[in-house]
Backbone as numpy.savetxt, mean C-alpha at the origin, in Angstrom:
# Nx Ny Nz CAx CAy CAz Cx Cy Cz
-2.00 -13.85 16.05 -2.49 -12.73 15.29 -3.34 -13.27 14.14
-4.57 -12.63 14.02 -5.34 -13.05 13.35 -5.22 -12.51 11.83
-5.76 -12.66 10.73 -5.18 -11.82 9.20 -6.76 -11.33 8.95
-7.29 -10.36 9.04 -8.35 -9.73 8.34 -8.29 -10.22 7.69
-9.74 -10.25 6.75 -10.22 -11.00 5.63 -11.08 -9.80 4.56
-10.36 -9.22 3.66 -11.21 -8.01 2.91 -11.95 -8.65 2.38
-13.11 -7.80 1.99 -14.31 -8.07 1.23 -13.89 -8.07 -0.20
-15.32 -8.46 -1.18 -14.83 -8.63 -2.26 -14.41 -6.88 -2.76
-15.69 -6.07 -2.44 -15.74 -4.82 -2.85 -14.59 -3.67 -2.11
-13.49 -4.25 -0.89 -12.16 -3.90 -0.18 -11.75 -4.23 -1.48
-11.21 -5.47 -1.66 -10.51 -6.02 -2.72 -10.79 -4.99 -4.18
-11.82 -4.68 -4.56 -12.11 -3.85 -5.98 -11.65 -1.89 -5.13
-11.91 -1.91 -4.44 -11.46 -0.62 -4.17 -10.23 -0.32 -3.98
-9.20 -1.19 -3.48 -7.82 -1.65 -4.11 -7.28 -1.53 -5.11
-7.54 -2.37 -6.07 -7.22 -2.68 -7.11 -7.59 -1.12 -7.85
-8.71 -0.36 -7.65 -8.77 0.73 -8.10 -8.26 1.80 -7.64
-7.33 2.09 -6.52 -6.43 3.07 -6.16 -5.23 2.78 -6.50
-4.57 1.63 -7.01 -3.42 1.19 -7.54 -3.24 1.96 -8.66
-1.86 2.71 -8.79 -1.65 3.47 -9.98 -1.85 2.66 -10.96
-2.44 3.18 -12.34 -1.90 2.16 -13.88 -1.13 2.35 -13.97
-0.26 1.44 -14.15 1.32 1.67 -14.54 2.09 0.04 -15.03
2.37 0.36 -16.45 2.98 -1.33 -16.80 3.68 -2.34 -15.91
4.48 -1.13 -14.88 5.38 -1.96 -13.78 5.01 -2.85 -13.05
3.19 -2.45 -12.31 2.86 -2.70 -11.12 2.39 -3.99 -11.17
1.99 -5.27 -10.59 1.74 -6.46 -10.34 0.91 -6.35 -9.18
-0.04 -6.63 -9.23 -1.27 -7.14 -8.23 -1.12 -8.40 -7.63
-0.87 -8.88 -6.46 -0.85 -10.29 -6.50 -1.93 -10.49 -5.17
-2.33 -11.58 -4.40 -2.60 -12.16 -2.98 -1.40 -12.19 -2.09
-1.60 -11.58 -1.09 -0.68 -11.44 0.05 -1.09 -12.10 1.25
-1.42 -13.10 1.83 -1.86 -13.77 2.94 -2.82 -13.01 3.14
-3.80 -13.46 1.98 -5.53 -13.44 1.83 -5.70 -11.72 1.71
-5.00 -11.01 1.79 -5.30 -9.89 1.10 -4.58 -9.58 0.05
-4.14 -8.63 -0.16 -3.88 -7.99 -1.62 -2.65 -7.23 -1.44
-1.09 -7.59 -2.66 -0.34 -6.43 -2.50 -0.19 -5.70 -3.95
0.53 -4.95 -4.38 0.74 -3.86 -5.33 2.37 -3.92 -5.43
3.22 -4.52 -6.77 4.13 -4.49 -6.63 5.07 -4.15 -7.76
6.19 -3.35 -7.63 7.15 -2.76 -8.73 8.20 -3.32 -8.50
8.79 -4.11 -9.37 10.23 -5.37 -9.38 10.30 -6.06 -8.43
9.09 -6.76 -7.58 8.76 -7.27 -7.31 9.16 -6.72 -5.64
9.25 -5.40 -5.02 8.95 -4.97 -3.89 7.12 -4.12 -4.00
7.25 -4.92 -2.84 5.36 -4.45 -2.50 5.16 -2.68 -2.25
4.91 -1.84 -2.90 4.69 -0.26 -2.45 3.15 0.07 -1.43
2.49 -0.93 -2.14 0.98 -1.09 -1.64 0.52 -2.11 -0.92
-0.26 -2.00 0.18 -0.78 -3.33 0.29 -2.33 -3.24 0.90
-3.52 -3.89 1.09 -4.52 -3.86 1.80 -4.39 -5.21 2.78
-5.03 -5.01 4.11 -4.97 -5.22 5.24 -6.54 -5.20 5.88
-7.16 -5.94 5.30 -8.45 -6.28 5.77 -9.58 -4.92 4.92
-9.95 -4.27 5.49 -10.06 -2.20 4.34 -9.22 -1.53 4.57
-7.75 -1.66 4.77 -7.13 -0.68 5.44 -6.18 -0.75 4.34
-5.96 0.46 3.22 -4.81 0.65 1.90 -3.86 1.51 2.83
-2.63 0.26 2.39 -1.33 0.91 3.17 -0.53 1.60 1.76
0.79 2.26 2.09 1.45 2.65 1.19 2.87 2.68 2.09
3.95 2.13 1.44 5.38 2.42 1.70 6.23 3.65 1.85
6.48 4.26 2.79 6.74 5.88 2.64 8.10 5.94 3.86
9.08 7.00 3.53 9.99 7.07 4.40 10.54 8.46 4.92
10.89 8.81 5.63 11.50 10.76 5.72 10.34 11.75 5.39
10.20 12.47 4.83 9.33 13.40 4.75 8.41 13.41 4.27
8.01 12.63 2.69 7.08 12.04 2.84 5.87 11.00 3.76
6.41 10.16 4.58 5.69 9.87 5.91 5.05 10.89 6.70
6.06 11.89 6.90 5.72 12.65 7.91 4.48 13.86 7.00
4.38 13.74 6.12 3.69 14.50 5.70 2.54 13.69 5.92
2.48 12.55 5.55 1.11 11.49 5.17 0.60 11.46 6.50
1.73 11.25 7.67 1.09 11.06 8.96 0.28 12.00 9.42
0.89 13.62 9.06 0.36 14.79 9.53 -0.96 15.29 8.48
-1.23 14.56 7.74 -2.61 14.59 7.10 -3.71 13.22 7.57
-3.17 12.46 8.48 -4.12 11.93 9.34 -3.51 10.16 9.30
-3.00 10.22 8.36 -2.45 8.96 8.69 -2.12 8.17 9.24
-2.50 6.80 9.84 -1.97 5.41 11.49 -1.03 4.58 10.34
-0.41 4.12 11.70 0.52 2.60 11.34 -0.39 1.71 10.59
0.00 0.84 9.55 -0.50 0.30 8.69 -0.24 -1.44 9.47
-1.16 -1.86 9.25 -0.97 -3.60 9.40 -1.05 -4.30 10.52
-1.26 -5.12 11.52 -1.71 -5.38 12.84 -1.42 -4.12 13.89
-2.65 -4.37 14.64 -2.05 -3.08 15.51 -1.17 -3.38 16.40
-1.01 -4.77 17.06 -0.10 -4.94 17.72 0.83 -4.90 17.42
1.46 -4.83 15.60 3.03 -4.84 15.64 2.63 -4.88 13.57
2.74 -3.44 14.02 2.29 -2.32 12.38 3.61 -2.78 11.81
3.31 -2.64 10.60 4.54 -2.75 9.43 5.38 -1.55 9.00
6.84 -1.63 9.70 7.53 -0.81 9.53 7.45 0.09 8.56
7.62 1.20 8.67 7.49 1.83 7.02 6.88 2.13 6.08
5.65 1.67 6.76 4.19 1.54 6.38 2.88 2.62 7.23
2.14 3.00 6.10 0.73 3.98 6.79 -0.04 4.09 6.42
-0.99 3.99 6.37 -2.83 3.65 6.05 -3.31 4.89 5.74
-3.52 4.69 4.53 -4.13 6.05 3.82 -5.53 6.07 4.66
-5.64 7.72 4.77 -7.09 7.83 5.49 -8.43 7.76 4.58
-9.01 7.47 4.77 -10.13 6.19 4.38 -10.71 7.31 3.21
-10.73 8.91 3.88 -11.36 9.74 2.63 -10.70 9.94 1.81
-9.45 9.90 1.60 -8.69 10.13 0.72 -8.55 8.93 -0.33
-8.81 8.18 -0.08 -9.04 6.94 -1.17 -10.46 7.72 -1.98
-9.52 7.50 -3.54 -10.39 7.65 -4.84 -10.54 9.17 -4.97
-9.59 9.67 -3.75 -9.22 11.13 -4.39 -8.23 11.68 -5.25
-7.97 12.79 -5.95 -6.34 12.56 -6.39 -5.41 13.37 -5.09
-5.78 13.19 -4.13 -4.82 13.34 -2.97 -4.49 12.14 -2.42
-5.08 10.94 -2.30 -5.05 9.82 -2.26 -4.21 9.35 -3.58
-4.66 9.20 -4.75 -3.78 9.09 -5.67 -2.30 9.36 -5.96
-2.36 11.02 -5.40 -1.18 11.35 -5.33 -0.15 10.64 -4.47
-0.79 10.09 -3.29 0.10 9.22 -2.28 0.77 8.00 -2.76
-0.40 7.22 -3.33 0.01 5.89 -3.77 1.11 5.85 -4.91
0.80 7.32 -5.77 2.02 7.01 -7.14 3.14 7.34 -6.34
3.18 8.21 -5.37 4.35 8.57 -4.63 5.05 7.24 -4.11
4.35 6.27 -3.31 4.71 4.91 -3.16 5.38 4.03 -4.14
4.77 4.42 -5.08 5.23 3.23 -6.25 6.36 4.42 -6.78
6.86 5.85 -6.92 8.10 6.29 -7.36 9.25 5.67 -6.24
8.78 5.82 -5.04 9.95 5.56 -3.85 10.38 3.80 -4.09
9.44 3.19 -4.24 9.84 1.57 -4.15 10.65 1.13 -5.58
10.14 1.70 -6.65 10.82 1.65 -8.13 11.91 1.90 -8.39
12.79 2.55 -7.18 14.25 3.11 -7.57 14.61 1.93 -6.34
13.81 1.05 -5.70 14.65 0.01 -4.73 15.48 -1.33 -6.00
16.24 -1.85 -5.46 16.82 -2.86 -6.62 15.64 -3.89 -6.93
15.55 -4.30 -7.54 14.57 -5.43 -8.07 14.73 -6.78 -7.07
13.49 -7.06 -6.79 13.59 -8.66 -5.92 14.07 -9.85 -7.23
15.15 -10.71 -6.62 15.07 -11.53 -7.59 14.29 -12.51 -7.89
13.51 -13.20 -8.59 12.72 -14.14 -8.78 13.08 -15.29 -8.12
11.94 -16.34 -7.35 12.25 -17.33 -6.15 11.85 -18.79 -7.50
12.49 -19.77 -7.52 12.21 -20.72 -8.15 13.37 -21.21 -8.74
């Protein structure tokens, strides 16, 4: 499996659908980009493809507004769904991603590796 490679301007369109929020951490994720609150990822990009972490009804809502499996197609990331491409830099899009980062923020904190 090969890893997409986002562009620089993927990469800035990222970084600009990421809620502001003191919590969140931007880091490199095997050459793309994740979005993270206590150190679980809510966000991630996948070559142009902005995923978001979603579970129960929220999913099913995101899916039924047009939403695919997020992350190789041969073997998508559980739990995961690719905001549809118009909805980035909308606040319906917006609205998704803070929704991501409320659901992952109440997960326990990753502990620090080192």
């Amino acid at each position: 499996m090969e890893m997409p490679k986002p562009s620089e301007a993927d990469k800035a369109r990222f970084r600009s659908a990421v809620p502001d929020d003191p919590r969140v951490e931007v880091k490199p994720m095997f050459g793309n980009l994740g979005a993270f609150v206590h150190g679980n990822m809510f966000m991630g990009l996948f070559g142009s493809d902005i995923g978001v972490k979603l579970s129960g009804p929220d999913a099913d809502a995101l899916r039924e507004a047009g939403a695919e499996p997020f992350g190789p197609a041969e073997r998508p990331m559980g739990g995961w769904l690719t905001l549809p491409t118009e909805m980035i830099g909308t606040p319906e899009g917006e609205r998704w991603a803070a929704r991501a980062l409320e659901v992952i923020a109440t997960a326990p904190p990753k502990a620090k590796k080192g």
